[in-house]
N, C-alpha and C positions, 0 to 999 in steps of 0.2 A: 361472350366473355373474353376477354383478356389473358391468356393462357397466361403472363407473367405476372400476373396479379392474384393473390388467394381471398376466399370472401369469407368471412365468416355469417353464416345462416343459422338460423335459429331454427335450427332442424334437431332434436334429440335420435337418438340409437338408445336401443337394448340387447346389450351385450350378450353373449351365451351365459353369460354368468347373473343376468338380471342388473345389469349395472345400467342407470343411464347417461349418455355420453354425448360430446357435442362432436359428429365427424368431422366437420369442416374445421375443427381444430386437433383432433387426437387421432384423424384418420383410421384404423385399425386396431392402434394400441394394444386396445382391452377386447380384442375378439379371441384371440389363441390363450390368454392367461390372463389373471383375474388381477386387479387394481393392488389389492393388497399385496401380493404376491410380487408383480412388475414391481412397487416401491419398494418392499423390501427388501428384492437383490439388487435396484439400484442406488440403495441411498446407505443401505445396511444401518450401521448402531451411529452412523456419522449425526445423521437427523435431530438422534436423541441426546445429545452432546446436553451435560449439563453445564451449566454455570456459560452461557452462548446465546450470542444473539443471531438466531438462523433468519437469515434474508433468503427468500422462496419466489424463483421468479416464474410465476405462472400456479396456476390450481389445478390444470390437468380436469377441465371439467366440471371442479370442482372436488374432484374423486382425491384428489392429494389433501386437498383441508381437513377430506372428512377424515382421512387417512389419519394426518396429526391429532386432530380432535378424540379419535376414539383410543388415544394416549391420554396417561398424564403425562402432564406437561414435566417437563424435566425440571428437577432444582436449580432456582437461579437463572432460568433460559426463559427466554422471548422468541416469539415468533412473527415474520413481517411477512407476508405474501404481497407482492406485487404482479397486479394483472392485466394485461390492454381491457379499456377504456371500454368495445365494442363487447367483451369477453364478459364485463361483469354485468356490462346490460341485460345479458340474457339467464342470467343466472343470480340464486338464491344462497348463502350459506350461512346458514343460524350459526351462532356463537354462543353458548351459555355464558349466562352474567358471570359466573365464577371463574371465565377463563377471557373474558374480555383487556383484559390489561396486560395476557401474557400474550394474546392472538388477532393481528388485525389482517385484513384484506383489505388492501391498497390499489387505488389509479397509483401512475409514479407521481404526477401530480401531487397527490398528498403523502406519498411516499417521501420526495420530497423535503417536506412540511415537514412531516415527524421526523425524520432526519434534522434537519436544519433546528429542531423544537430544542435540541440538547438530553431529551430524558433517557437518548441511547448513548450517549458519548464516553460513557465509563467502558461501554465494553468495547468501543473503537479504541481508545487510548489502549486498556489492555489487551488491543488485538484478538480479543474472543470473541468473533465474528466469523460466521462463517456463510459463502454463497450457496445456494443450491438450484439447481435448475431442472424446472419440471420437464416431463416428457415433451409436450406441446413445444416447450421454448425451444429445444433441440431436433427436432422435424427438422425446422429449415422449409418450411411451406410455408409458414406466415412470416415474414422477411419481417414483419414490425415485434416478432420477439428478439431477434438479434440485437435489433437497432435496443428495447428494453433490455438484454443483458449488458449491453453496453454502457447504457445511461444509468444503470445502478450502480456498475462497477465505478465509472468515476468520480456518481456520487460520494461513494463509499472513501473510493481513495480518498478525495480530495479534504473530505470533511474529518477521516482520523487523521490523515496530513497535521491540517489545522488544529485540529482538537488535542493532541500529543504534545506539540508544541507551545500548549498553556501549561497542558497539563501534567506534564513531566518530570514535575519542578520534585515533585518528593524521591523520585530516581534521583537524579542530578545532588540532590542533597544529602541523602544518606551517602551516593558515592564520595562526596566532600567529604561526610565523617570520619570515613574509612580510609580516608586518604591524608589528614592529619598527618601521620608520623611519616608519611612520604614527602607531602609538600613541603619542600626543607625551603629551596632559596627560590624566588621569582624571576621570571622567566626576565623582568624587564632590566636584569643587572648587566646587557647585552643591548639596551637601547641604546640607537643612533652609532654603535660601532662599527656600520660599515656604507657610511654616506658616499651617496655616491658611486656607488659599484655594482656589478650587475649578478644576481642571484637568479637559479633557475627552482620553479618550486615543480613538482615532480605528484603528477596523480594517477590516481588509479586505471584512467579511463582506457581507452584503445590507440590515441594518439602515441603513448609513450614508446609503441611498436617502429612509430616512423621517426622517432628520433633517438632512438635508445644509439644507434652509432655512432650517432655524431655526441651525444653524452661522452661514449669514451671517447672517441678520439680529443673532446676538448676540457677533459676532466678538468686536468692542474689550472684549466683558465676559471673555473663555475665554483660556486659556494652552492651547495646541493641543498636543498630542504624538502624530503621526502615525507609525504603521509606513510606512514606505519607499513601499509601489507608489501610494499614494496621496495623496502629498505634489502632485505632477504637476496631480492633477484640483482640491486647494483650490486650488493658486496660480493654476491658469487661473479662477476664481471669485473670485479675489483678495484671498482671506483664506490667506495663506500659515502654515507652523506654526511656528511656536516651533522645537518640537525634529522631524528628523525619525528615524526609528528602524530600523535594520538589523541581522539577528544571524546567516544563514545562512552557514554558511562553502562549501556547493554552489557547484560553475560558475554552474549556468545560473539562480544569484542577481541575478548583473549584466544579463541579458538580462529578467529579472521586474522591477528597479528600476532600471533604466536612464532611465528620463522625471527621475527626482529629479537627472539630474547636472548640468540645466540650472539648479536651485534653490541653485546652490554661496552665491551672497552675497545671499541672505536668510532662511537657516533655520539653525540648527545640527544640525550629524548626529553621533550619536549610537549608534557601533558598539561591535558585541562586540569581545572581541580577537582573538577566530576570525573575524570576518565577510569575506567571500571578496574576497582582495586586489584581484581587478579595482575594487571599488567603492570603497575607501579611498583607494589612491594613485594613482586619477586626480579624487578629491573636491577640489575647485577650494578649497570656503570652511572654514570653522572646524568642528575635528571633537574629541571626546573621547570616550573607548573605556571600555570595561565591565571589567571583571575584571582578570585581571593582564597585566600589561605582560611581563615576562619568566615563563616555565612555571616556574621552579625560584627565583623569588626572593617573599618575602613584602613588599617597600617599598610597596607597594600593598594590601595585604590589607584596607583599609577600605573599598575602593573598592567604586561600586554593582556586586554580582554580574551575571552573564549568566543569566539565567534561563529553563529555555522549559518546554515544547519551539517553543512559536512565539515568533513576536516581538512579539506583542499582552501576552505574557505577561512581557517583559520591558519594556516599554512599560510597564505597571502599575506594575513594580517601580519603576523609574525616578522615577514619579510620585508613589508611596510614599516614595521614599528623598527627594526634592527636598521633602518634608513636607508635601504637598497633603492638606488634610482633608475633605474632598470627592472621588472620583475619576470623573468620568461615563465613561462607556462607549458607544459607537455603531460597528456595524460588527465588534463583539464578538462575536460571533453562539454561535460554537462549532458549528453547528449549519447549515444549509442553510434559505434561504426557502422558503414556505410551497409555490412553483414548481419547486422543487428548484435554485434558482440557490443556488452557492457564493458567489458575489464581489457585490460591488459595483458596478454600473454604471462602464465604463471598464474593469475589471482584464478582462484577455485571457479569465482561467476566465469572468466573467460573459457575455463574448459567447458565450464555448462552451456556454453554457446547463446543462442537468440531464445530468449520464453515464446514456442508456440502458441499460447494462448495468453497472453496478456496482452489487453489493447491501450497504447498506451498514447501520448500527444507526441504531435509533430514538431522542427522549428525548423528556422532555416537556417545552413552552417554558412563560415565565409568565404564558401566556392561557392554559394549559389543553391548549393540542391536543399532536400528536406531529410533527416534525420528521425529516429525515434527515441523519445525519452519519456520519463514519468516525473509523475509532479512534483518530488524531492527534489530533482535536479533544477528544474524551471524554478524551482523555492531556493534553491542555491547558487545560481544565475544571476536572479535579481539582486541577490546578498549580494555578489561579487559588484555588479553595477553598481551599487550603491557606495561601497567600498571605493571602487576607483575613482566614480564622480566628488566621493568626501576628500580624498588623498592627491591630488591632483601632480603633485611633487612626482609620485611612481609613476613611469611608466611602466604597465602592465599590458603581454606582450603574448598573445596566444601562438605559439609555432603551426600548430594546426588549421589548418582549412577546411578541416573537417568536424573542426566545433564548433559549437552554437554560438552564433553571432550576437555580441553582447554591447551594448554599448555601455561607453568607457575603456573598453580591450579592443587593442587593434591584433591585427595578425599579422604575422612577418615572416618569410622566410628564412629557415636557418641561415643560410647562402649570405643574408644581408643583417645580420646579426654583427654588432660590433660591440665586442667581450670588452667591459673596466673592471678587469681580476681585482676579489679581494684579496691575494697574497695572504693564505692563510689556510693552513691543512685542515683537516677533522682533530687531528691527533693537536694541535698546537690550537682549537679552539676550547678544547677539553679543557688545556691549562688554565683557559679566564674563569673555569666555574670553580668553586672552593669543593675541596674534600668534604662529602657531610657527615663520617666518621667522630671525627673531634667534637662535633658539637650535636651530636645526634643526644645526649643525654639532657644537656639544656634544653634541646629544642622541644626533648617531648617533656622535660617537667614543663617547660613554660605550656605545651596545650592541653595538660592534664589540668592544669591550675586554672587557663580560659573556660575549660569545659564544666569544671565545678562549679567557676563562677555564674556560669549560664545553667546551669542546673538549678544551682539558687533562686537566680532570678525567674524561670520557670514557674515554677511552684509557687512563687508571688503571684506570675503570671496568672496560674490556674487558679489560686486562692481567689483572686479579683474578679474571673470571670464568673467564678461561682457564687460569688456575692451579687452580680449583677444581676445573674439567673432568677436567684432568691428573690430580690429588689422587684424584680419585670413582675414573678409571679407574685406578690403582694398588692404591685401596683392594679391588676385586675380586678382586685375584689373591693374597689378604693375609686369614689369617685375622680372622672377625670378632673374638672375643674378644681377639686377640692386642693385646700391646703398641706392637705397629710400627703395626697398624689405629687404634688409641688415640689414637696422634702424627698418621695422615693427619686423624682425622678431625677434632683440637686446631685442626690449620692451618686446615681447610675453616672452622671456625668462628669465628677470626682474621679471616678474608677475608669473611664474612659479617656481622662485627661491624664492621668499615671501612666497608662498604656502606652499613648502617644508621648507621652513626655519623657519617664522614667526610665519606660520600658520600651522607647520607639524601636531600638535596632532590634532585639526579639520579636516585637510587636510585627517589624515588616520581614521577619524571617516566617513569623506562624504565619502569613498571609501568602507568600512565596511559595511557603511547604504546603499549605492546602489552597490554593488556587480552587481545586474543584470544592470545598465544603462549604468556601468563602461565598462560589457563585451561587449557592441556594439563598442566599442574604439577598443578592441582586434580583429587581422585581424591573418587567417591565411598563406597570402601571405609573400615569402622571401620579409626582407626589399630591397635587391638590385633590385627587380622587380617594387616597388611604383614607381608611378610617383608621377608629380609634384602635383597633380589634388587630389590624392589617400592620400598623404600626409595632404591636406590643409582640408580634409575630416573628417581625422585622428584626426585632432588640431580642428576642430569645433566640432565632435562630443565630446570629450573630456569635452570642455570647457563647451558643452550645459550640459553636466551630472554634474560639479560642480553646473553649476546655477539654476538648475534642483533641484538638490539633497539641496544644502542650501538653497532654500524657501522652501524647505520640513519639512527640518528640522528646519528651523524658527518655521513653526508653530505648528510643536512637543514639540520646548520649551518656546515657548508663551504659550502654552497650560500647558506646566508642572509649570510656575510660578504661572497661576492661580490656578492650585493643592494645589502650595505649602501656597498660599497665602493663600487660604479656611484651609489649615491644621492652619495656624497662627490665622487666627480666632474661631478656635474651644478652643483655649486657650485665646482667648478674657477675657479679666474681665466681659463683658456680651457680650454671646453668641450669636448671629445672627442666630435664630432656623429656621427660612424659608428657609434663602440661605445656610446653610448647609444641610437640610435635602433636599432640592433640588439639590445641586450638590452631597450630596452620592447617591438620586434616579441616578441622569444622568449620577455618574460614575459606577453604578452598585456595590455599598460598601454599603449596606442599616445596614448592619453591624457595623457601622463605629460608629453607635448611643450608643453603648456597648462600645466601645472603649473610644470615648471620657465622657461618664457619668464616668470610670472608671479612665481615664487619670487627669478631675478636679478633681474628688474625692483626686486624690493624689496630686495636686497640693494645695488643699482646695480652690478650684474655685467654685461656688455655680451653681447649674444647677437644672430644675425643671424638675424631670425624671417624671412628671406626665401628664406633656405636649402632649396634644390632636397629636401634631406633632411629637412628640418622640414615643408615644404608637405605630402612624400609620408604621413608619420607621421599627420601630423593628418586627411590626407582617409582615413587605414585608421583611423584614431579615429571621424569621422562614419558609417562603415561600418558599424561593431561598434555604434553607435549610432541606425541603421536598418535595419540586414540582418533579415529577417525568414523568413529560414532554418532558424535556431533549432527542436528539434522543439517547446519552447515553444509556438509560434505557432500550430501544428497542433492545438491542443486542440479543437477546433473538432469536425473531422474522428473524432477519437478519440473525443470524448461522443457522437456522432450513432452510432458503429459500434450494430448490432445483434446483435452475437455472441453477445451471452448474455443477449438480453430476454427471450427465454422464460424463461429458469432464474430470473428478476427475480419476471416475474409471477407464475411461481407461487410462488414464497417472498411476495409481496406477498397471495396470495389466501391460501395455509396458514395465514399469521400473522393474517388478516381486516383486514389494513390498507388501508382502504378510502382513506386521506388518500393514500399511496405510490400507488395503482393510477389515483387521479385524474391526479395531478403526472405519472405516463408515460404515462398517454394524452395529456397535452395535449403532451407534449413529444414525441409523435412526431406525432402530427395533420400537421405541416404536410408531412412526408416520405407521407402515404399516399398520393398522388396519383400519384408518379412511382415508389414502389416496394413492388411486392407484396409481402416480406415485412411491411413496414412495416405496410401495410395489413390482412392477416391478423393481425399482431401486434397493433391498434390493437382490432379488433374483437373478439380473445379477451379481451384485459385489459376493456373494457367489457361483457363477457359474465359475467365473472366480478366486477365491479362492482358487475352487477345481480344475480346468484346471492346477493352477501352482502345485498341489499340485499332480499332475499326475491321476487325480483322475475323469474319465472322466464322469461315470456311477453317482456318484454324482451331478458333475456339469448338467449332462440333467435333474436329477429330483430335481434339482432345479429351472431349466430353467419351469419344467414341472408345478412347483405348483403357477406359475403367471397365473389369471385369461384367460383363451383365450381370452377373449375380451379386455385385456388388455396389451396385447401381442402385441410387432412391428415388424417390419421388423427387428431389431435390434437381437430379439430373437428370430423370426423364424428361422433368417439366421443362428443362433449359435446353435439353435436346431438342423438343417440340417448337421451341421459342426459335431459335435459329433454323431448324428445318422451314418452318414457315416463312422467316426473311429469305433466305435461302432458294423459297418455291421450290421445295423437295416435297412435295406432295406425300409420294410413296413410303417416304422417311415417318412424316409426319403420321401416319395414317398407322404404321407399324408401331409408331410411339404411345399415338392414343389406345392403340388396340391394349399396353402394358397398364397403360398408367390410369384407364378408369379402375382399377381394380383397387383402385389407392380411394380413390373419391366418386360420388355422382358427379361432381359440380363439372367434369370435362366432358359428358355426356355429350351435348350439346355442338361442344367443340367438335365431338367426333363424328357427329351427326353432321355437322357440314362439310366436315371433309370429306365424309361419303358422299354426299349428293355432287362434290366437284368430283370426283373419281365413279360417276355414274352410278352409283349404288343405294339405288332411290328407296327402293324396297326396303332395304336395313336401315339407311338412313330413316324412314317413316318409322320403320320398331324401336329405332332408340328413342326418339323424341316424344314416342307413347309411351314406351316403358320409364321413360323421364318423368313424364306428367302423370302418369301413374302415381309414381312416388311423390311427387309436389304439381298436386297440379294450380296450385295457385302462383305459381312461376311465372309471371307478366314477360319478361323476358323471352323467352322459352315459348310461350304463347304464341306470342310474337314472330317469331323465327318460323315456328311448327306452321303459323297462317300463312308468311310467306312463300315458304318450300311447297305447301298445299298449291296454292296459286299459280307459281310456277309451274307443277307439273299439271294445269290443268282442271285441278278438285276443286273447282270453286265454292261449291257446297263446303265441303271442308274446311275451307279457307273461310268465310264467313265466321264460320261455325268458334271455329278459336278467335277471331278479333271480336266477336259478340261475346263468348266468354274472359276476353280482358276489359269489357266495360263491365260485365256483370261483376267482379273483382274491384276494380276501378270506375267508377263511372266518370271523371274527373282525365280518364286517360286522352291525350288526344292524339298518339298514333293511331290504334285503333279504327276511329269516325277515317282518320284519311285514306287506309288502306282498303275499307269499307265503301268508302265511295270511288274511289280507283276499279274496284271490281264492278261497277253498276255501269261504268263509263264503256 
């Protein structure tokens, strides 16, 4: 056997607990403590998560399924088990028919499949998915679980990546709603004023650390356009930005750009028309929005788009659109420091340093080497290529050699950077936007008045889709061919032509807002194969997602009149302090108290900022503006976990990623001290460092300076592996003395290192006490005849190559070493 290789065997155990088990995958596990027991101090109430789609990698034997199974199943949760290939051949797990649809056991192969199928992608979009990995996967003795936590994990990403980004659309638009009486003027009343000149746009990433000096030193020459979290860090440096830039329509957006709401009267902000209400309608200074102002009207269609999927990428755009021929980049990264730090010095991820356990993709940056990033940024990458291939006018200009290499963006050093200043402060670009004081009362009759009208039209909407309903369900009882069928199906397409016609800009808003209800309409069967049945199915589900979708949206814009209607009373001649301070408590704008003492002030509207109700508003405003609660803040905690550093490294050694295995050893270095896996973990990834680095004598005494008693099978096994390239015999021999106790299957191994270390005698007791326990082991046979041979037991020897034909009769070692003995 191949001591770096694990086999799995179809050998059962009976545990002391009566449990049956496969060793060559659960080793010991379930000998000291009983199945149930071992799962539920390692999984705790996690497992039973309702309303969750638990992805399970591995069965543990099987003993984890039965585990879930003798649960009910949780409300609203699914469950996926994914198991190697070789793992499920040998084993059985009944499913009762009642729980078949909430329980499968999976190759990844079909694992796969149901993934890619769409029937889970509701819970990908809303992120209630959760991993978990069985005992087995976490051994680290069968190297082909690593490589399966792996391959689920990207699945996984990859597919809610993509699936989010369809399915979104009804986030994205409620934030529109809500955003109404903030989207005052568009962003594009600032097209093409600065032709010609060079703008630097400013991100998140780790780059902005190597140019944040020469930022100030060449402030007065740059037009700054900063994404949001890092408006905070120029202004305390005192180079504040021009524009600052926000597009996420997410909660916990406000809790990530929270520091910019101090920057209201010196920067203009520059939001999407989705971006997450907390952050617009408590923004103090001058703001103008992206995209459209109303979902369903085109008065704005010139206006600069919202572009992402990040906000660096609409940040670009913006820079683009305002006619900068020059676009520098710093902070652009796409891609992770050479440390594995995401952010920038200051952003909460930069304290939280490198994720231990997330295995993420590679690229290569414009020095040459390979970087680590995740599939967001690779999906923001391309956005950007696509951008500067469409816009060919900008050149766009990555300062960084340590960002991912993109085409269409070249890189340049600062040093050869030649500034065409737009002559134009922060404070003197303010003066181009209008005051939205004066005209904040028009602005929201005029979208009380749009939203009423879309209210209207709504409720046509739903009135129509309900007739068609009616129509489809008549037409079943109604032959097809017939005349009467004729006339329902005339009206059905009446009502479908209104739709498109009367009602199209509604029509393609309900389509927009239910993307996912739409797609149960979409069949992948040829239409010449539908029947009649399949068709009328077709037309009802259809019609049910209209009727569906606009009472939904009904009462997203009932809901938005009452917004806009509280925003009308805050401009009251006398203000209604209960019912506003109570709907900004319930919409979460406790903010909104500064806004409007600030909004009368300029109207000369009188208000009493001294008001028991005003003081309370404003200190639950400072709150939400240092509560650090948030799991946000905890990122800390979450990159440091170790849960799946093994499954890391070795994806980082398979791949020979020598730059990845550096960046997590040093990123756990400072944890070995206080914690033994850490420390076990520190010393295999440098073991395997020096393995790629041909460096074998290293990698053992790296192996060697892990506690023994903290030492697995893991790194016995690799002890073993190098003591034998090595020809350390005596090593070796100490090694296998530990690590049968782990498995039989090194028996064998240990039995030939005895007989090279002259220990014939013991060496003969293992390989009977081997065959003992399996004696139909042809391998093992095999060995056990030759070592016979060797020492002269011809009888003996015989003896075992005639019991691997009687096993085999097909074998043709055997017959050879059989008549070698006659010769």
């Amino acid at each position: 056997m191949n001591v770096s290789e694990s086999v799995i065997t179809n050998q059962f155990a009976i545990s002391n607990f009566g449990e049956y088990y496969l060793p060559s995958v659960n080793r010991n596990t379930f000998e000291k403590i009983d199945s149930k027991t071992a799962f539920k101090k390692r999984f705790k109430e996690a497992i039973f998560q309702e309303d969750s789609l638990h992805i399970i990698v591995g069965i543990d034997s099987g003993l984890l399924a039965n585990y879930i199974l003798e649960h009910p199943i949780p409300t609203g949760s699914k469950y996926i088990f994914v198991e190697l290939n070789p793992v499920l051949a040998l084993l059985n797990v009944e499913i009762d028919v009642d729980k078949q649809k909430q329980m499968q056991i999976l190759t990844f192969d079909a694992f796969q499949a149901e993934i890619e199928s769409g029937d889970n992608d509701l819970y990908l979009i809303k992120e209630q998915y959760m991993i978990h990995h069985s005992f087995a996967s976490t051994l680290g003795i069968i190297e082909e679980y690593s490589t399966l936590i792996n391959l689920v994990d990207k699945q996984l990403s990859f597919r809610a990546v993509e699936r989010k980004s369809h399915f979104e659309q009804k986030t994205f638009l409620i934030q529109q709603l809500k955003n109404l009486a903030d989207n005052q003027y568009p962003a594009a009343i600032l097209n093409g004023r600065f032709a010609g000149k060079t703008c630097i746009v400013i991100g998140g990433g780790p780059s902005l650390d190597e140019h944040f000096d020469w930022i100030v030193d060449n402030y007065h020459q740059l037009f700054v356009i900063t994404v949001s979290r890092m408006a905070s860090r120029l202004s305390h440096a005192g180079i504040p930005a021009h524009i600052i830039v926000s597009v996420d329509p997410q909660d916990f957006s406000f809790e990530v750009n929270r520091d910019m709401m101090a920057l209201t009267h010196e920067s203009l902000f520059v939001n999407s028309h989705h971006v997450n209400h907390r952050l617009i309608s408590q923004w103090l200074g001058k703001s103008l929005y992206l995209g459209s102002k109303l979902p369903w009207t085109d008065e704005d269609a010139d206006n600069i788009p919202t572009v992402g999927p990040t906000v660096t990428n609409s940040a670009v755009r913006i820079a683009i659109e305002l006619g900068f021929s020059d676009i520098l980049l710093t902070g652009a990264d796409f891609c992770y420091s050479s440390s594995g730090v995401s952010h920038a010095n200051g952003a909460v991820e930069a304290n939280a340093g490198s994720n231990n356990s997330r295995i993420g993709e590679w690229v290569e940056t414009y020095a040459g080497n390979i970087a680590e990033t995740i599939v967001q940024l690779i999906y923001a990458g391309q956005a950007l290529t696509e951008d500067a291939l469409a816009y060919p006018q900008a050149n766009i200009i990555n300062l960084s050699e340590n960002a991912a290499k993109l085409d269409g963006v070249t890189h340049q050093k600062v040093e050869s950077i030649k500034l065409k200043t737009a002559n134009i402060s922060p404070e003197a670009l303010l003066d181009l936007v209008p005051d939205y004081a004066a005209e904040k009362s028009e602005h929201l009759n005029k979208m009380i008045a749009e939203v009423k009208q879309a209210i209207q039209d709504l409720e046509q909407i739903k009135a129509l889709a309900s007739q068609a309903i009616e129509l489809n369900a008549q037409a079943r009882d109604i032959e097809f061919q017939s005349k009467k069928n004729q006339i329902i199906v005339s009206k059905i397409d009446k009502i479908e032509s209104q739709l498109q016609n009367k009602y199209s800009a509604l029509s393609q808003v309900i389509k927009f807002y239910g993307y996912y209800e739409f797609s149960k309409f979409l069949t992948t069967q040829e239409s010449e194969t539908w029947s009649i049945e399949h068709m009328q199915n077709m037309t009802l589900r259809y019609y049910e997602a209209f009727n569906t979708l606009a009472i939904e949206l009904l009462g997203s814009l009932n809901q938005t009149i009452e917004n806009l209607t509280i925003r009308q009373l805050e401009l009251a001649e006398t203000a209604p302090i209960t019912k506003l301070v109570n709907h900004w408590r319930q919409s979460e704008q406790p903010g909104r108290v500064h806004n409007v003492c600030q909004l009368r002030k300029a109207l000369n509207l009188t208000l009493d900022s001294d008001d028991a109700r005003l003081q309370q508003i404003a200190l639950e405003y400072q709150d939400q503006l240092t509560s650090m609660e948030h799991p946000y803040f905890s990122l800390k905690k979450a990159n440091m976990s170790l849960h799946n550093t093994f499954a890391k490294i070795i994806d980082l050694y398979k791949s020979k990623n020598k730059t990845g295995l550096k960046q997590l050893i040093n990123s756990i270095e400072a944890m070995i001290a206080a914690d033994a896996l850490a420390q076990r973990l520190y010393y295999l990834a440098q073991s395997y460092l020096a393995i790629l680095s041909d460096d074998n004598l290293t990698a053992l005494s790296c192996l060697q300076k892990i506690e023994p008693d903290n030492q697995t099978e893991v790194e016995k096994k690799q002890i073993l592996v190098l003591a034998l390239k090595l020809h350390d015999i005596n090593l070796a021999e100490q090694t296998l003395e530990q690590i049968i106790n782990y498995s039989d299957e090194y028996l064998p191994q240990y039995a030939h290192i005895l007989t090279l270390q002259g220990k014939n005698q013991q060496a003969l007791n293992i390989y009977l006490d081997f065959l003992d326990k399996y004696p139909t082991d042809i391998s093992v046979l095999l060995k056990l005849g030759i070592f016979l041979a060797e020492m002269g037991q011809i009888d003996g020897a015989r003896s075992s190559f005639n019991q691997v034909l009687a096993i085999d009769p097909d074998n043709l070692t055997a017959p050879n070493y059989l008549q070698q003995l006659q010769a």
